[in-house]
C-alpha positions as CSV (number, residue, x, y, z in Angstrom):
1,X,24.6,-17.9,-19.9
2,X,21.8,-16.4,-18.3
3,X,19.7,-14.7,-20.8
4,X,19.5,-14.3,-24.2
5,X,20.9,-10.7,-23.9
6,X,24.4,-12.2,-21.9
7,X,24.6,-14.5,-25.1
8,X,24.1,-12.0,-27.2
9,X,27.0,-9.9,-26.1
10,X,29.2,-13.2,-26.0
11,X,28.8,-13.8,-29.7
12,X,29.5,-10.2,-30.7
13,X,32.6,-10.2,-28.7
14,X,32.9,-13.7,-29.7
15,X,31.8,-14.0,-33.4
16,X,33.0,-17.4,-34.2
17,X,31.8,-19.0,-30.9
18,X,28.8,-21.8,-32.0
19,X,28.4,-23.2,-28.1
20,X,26.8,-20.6,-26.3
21,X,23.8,-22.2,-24.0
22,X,21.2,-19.7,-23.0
23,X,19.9,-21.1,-19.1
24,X,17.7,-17.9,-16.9
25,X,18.5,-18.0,-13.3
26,X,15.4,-19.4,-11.6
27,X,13.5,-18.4,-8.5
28,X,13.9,-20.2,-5.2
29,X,10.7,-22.0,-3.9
30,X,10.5,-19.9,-0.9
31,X,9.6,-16.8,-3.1
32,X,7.0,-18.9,-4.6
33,X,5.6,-20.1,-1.9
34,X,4.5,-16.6,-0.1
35,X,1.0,-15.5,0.7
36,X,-0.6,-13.2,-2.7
37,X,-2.4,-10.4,-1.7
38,X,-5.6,-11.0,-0.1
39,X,-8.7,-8.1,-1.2
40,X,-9.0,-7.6,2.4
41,X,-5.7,-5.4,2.5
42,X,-6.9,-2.9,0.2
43,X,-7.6,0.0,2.0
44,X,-4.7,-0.5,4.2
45,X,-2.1,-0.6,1.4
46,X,-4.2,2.7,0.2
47,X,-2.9,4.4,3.6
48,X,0.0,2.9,4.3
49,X,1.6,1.2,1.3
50,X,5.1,-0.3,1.6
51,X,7.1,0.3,-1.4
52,X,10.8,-1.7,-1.6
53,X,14.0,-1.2,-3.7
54,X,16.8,-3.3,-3.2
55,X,20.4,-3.9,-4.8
56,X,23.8,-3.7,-5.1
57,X,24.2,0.6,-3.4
58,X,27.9,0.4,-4.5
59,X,26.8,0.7,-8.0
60,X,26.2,4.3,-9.2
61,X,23.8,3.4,-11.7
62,X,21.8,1.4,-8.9
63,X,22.0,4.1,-6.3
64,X,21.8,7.4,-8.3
65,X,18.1,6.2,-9.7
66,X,17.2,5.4,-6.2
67,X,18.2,8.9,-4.9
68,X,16.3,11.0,-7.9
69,X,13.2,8.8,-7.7
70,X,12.8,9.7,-3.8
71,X,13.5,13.2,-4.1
72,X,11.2,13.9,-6.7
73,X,8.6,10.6,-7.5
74,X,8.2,9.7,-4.1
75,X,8.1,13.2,-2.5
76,X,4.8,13.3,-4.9
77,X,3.7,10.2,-3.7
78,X,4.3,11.4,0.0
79,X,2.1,14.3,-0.6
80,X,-0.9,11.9,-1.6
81,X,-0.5,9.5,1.0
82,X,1.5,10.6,3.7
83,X,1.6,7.4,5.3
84,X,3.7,5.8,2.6
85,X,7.6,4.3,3.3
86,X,9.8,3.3,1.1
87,X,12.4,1.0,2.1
88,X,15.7,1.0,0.3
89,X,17.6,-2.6,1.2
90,X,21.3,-2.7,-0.4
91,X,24.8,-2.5,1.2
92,X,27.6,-0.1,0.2
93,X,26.0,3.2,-0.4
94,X,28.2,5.6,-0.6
95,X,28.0,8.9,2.2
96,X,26.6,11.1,-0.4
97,X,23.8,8.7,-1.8
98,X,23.1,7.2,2.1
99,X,22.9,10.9,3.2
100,X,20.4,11.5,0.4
101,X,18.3,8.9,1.1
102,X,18.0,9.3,5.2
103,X,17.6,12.8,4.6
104,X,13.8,11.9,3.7
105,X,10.8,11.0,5.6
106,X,9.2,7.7,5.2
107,X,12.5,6.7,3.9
108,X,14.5,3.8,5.6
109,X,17.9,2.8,4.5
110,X,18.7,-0.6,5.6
111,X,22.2,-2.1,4.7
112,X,21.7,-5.6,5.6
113,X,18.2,-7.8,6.6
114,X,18.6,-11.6,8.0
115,X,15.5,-12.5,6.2
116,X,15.3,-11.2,2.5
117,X,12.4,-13.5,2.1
118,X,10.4,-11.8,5.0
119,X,11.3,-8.4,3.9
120,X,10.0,-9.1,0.2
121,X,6.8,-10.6,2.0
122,X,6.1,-7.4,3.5
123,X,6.3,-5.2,0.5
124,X,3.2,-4.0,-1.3
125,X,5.0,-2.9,-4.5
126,X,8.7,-3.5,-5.5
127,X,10.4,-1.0,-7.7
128,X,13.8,-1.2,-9.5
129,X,15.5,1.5,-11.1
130,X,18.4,0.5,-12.2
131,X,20.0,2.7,-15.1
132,X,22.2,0.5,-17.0
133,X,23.4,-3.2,-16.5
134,X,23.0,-6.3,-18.5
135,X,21.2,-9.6,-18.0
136,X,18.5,-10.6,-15.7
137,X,18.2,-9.7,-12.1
138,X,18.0,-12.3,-9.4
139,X,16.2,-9.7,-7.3
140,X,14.0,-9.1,-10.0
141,X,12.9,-12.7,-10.6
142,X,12.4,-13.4,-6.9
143,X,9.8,-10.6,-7.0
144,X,8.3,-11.3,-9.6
145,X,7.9,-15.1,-7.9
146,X,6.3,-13.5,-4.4
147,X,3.6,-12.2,-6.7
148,X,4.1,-8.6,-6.5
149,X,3.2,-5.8,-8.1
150,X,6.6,-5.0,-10.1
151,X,7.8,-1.5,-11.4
152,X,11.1,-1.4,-13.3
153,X,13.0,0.2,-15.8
154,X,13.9,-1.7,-18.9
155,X,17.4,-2.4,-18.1
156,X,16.3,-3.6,-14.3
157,X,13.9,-6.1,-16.3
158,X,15.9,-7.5,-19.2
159,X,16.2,-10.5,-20.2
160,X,13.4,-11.7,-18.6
161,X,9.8,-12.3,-20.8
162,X,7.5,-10.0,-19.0
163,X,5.0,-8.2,-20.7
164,X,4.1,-4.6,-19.6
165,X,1.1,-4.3,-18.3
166,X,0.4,-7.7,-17.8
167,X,3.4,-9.1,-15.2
168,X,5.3,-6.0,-14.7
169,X,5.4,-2.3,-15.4
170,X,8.0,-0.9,-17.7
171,X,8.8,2.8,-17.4
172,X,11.5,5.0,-18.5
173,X,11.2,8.0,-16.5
174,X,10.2,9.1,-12.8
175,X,6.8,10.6,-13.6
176,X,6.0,6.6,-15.6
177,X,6.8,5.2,-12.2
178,X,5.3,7.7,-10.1
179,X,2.0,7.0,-12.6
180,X,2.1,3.4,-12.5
181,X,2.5,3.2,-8.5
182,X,-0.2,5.8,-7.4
183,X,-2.4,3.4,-10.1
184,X,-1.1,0.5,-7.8
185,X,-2.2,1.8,-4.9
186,X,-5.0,2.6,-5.9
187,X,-6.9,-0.4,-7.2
188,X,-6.1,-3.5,-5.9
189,X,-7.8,-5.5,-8.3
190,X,-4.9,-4.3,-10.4
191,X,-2.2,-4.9,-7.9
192,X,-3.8,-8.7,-7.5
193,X,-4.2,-9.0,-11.2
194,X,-0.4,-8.8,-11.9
195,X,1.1,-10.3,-9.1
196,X,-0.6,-13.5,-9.7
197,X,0.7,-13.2,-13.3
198,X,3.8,-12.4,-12.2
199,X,4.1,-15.4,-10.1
200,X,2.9,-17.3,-12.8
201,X,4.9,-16.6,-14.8
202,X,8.2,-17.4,-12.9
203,X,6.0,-21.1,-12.6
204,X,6.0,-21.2,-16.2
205,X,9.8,-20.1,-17.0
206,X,12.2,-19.9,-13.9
207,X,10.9,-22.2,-11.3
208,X,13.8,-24.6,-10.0
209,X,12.3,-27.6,-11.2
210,X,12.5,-26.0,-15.2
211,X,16.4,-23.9,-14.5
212,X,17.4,-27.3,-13.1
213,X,16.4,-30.0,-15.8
214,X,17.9,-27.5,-18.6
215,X,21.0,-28.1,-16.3
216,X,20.6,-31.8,-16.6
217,X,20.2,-31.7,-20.5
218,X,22.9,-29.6,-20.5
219,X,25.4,-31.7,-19.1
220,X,24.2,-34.9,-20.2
221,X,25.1,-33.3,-24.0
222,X,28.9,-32.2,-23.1
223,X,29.7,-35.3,-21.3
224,X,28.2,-37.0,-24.3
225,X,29.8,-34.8,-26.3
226,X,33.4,-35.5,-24.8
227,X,33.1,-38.7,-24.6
228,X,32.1,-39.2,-28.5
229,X,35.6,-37.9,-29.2
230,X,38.2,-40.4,-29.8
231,X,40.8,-40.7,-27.1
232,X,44.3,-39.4,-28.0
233,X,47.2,-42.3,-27.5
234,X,50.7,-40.5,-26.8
235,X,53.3,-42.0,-29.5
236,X,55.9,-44.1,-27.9
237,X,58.5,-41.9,-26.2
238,X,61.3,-44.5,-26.7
């Protein structure tokens, strides 16, 4: 399973089950290996942050979020810092949410990108929204490993062991998010601060290296497992 939440739900639907292996997702190195923010971008990302949401647009309770966070958050943002975009990255919105969503300035719907990596690298702050949902987020973990600034809801960030304030943001309403990211852009010691612990983090709990050895120990114990049973001879037939 994937997080302790995943196992969680298992053994309540499951209440005799006693081999349930808890193993996180983990963070490809490419993530890791992007550029942190450098002081020097401060007043840019003042003028002209980049703010980016991505997921799964068929979902409703990915999408619908997305749609009441622009209209209202980031139309307050908008009137701070005028210069501000938000790109929305996520195939399979429907007409109504797409509508919604290229119906506002500084707001860029794109379906599909050939380089996820590069878009994340151009992102000041990533924001996820997502409503309900279990688990971690692959998306969420591969932020989190660029080292930037994260803003979430608690469902978008479950299952994963950040702590607010310190490698992510949890809110539970627009106005928290529209709080935490006019903070964000504002002080980039901040922004800096907690992307480097976010990216630490991932180091210190989903980097390939750490997923991929739990695999190993894994696998080592059912084959051992298997093989301390005693083999089964079928009784002669004749």
């Amino acid at each position: 399973m994937v997080s302790p939440v995943d196992a969680d739900y298992l053994m309540r639907r499951n209440p005799g089950a006693n081999n349930v292996e808890v193993i996180s997702l983990c963070a490809e190195p490419e993530f890791l290996g992007l550029p942190l923010e450098h002081p020097h971008c401060a007043d840019r990302i003042k003028r002209q942050a980049v703010i980016v949401t991505s997921g799964n647009l068929r979902e409703a309770y990915i999408a619908e979020p997305v749609v009441q966070f622009i209209k209202s958050g980031f139309t307050e943002i908008k009137s701070i810092w005028p210069d501000v975009s938000l790109i929305v990255i996520g195939a399979g919105a429907s007409k109504k949410y797409a509508r919604a969503m290229e119906a506002e300035s500084n707001v860029r719907l794109i379906p599909w990108v050939d380089n996820y990596v590069d878009a994340i690298r151009k992102a000041d702050i990533l924001i996820f929204l997502d409503k309900s949902g279990s688990g971690m987020k692959t998306r969420v973990i591969q932020a989190l490993a660029a080292g930037k600034p994260v803003v979430g809801t608690k469902t978008a960030l479950e299952g994963i062991k950040v702590t607010d304030g310190i490698d992510a943001f949890l809110c539970s309403s627009v106005g928290d998010i529209v709080q935490i990211i006019r903070r964000l852009i504002e002080d980039s010691e901040l922004r800096i601060k907690v992307g480097f612990s976010a990216r630490e983090l991932v180091k210190k709990y989903y980097e390939r290296s750490i997923i991929g050895e739990k695999w190993e120990l894994f696998y080592k114990r059912v084959v051992n497992g298997y093989k301390a049973k005693p083999v089964e001879t079928p009784g002669n037939m004749d």
